[in-house]
Structure formats: structure tokens, C-alpha cells
C-alpha positions in Angstrom: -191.1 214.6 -15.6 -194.5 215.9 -14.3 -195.4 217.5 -11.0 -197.8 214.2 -10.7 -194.9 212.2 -11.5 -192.7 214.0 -9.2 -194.9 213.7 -6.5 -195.1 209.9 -6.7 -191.5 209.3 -6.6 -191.0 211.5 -4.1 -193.7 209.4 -2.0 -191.8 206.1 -3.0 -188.8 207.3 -1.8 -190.3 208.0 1.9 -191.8 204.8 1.4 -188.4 203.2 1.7 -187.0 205.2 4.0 -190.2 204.1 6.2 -189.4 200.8 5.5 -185.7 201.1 6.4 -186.8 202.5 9.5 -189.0 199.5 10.7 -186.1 197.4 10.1 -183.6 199.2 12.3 -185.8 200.3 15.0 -185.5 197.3 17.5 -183.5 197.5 20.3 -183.2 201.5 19.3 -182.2 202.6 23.3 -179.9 199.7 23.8 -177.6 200.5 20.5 -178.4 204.4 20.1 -175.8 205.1 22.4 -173.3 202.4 21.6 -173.0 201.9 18.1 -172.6 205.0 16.2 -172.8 203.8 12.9 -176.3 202.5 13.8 -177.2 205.9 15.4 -175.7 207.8 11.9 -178.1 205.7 9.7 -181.1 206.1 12.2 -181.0 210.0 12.7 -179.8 210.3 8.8 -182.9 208.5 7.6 -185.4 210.3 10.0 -184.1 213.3 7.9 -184.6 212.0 5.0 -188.2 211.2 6.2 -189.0 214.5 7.5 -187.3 216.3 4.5 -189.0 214.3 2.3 -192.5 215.4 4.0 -191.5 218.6 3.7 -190.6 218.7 -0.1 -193.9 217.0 -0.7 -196.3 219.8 1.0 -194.0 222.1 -1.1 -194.6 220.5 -4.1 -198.6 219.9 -3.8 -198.9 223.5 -2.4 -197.4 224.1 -6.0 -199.4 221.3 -8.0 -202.4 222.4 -6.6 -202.0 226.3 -6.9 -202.8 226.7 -2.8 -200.2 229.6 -2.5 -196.5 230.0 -1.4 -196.2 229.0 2.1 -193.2 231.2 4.2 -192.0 228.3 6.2 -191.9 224.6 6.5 -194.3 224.2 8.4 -196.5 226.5 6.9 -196.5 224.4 3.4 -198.0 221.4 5.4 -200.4 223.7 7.4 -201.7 224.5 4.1 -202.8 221.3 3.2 -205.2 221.1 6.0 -206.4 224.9 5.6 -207.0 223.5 1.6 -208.6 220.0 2.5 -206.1 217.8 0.9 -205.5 216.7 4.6 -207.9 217.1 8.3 -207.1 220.5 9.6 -206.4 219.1 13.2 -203.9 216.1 11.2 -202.4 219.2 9.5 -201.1 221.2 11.8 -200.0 218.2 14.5 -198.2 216.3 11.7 -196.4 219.7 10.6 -194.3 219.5 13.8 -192.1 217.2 11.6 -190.4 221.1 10.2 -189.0 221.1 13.8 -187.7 217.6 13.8 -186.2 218.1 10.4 -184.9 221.4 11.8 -183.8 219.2 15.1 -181.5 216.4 13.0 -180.1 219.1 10.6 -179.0 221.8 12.9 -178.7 220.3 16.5 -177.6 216.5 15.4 -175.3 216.4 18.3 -177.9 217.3 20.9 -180.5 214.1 19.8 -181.6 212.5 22.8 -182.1 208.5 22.4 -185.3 209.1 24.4 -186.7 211.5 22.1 -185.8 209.3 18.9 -186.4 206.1 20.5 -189.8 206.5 22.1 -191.3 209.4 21.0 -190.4 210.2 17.2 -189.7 206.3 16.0 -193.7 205.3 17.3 -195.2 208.3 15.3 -193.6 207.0 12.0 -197.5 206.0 11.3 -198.4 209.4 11.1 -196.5 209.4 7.7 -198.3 206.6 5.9 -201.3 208.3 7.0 -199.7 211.7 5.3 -199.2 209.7 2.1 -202.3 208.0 1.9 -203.7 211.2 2.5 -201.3 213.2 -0.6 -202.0 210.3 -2.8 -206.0 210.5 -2.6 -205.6 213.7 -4.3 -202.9 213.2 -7.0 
């Protein structure tokens, strides 16, 4: 399969994730707490997301020859430094290393406020990441 091709699936798979996402979100504070198989698929498909994002700066930072970036974050700061995203949209959206870092290493510690009302609202800012990645496949 080609980098190209890669890329794409890759940016389906988010795609459902997303979508997953907007179905389970309602009602987020009320069941966070109380039903923790609903909490499980929330904070496991929030990973997903933000790994996802993740592998897919990794992977155009490759495509498009822009370097090897030494962390997370770094690989999406890139994009913006290189154009393929807005500089300011760059380095805001590559936060998302810390959440990824946040649901893989501190699961336990998630707050339902963060998730609920902070992190779940910005899910926005990654269509806007893959609208962005898929204007210059």
C-alpha cells in the first residue's frame, strides 16, 4: 500500500472514531461517572483519535520529506512550520500529544470535566486537521 493510500485510511479511520464520538457524547457528565462501560468506550476512543492524529503528522512528515520530528508534538508542529497546516492551528491543535499522553498513562486520573466540557467540544478541531492533511495529499 502507498504512503498516499496509507494516509487516507488512516484519515477514515479517525473519521469513524469522530463519528462514534458524536453518538456517545450526550449526557457525557451524567453517565461518565456511573456507567463504566460507557466511560471505557469514551476515553478508549479519544485515544484512538488523538493517536490517530498523531500517526498521521508522523506519516506526512515522512510523505512529504519535512524531517524527523523528536516528539509527538513536534511531528504536528511541523506541519504548520511546513504550511500543510496555519502555524497558529499547528501548534494549538498539537496539544492533542498531551491528551494522548493523558488517556494512555494517567487513565485513572481523567476528570469528567475535562473530557466532558473541554476535550469532547474541540472534536472540531480534527475535521479541520483532516480537511487540512487531505488538501495536500
Amino acid at each position: 500500500m502507498r504512503d498516499r493510500e496509507r494516509l487516507l485510511k488512516k484519515m477514515e479511520s479517525v473519521e469513524n472514531y469522530l463519528r462514534i464520538l458524536e453518538e456517545i457524547k450526550e449526557d457525557c457528565l451524567e453517565k461518565f461517572d456511573r456507567d463504566p462501560i460507557y466511560r471505557g468506550a469514551l476515553l478508549h476512543y479519544l485515544y484512538f483519535t488523538a493517536d490517530s492524529c498523531i500517526a498521521l503528522a508522523q506519516m506526512m512528515v515522512r510523505w512529504k520529506g519535512l524531517g524527523i520530528p523528536q516528539s509527538y508534538q513536534e511531528a504536528i508542529e511541523m506541519l504548520g512550520d511546513r504550511g500543510v497546516l496555519e502555524t497558529g492551528f499547528a501548534y494549538e491543535f498539537a496539544r492533542i500529544a498531551g491528551l494522548r499522553s493523558l488517556l494512555a498513562h494517567g487513565y485513572e486520573k481523567v476528570k469528567k470535566d475535562l473530557v466532558c466540557e473541554e476535550i469532547l467540544p474541540r472534536m472540531e478541531e480534527v475535521r479541520t486537521y483532516l480537511e487540512a492533511l487531505r488538501r495536500h495529499l
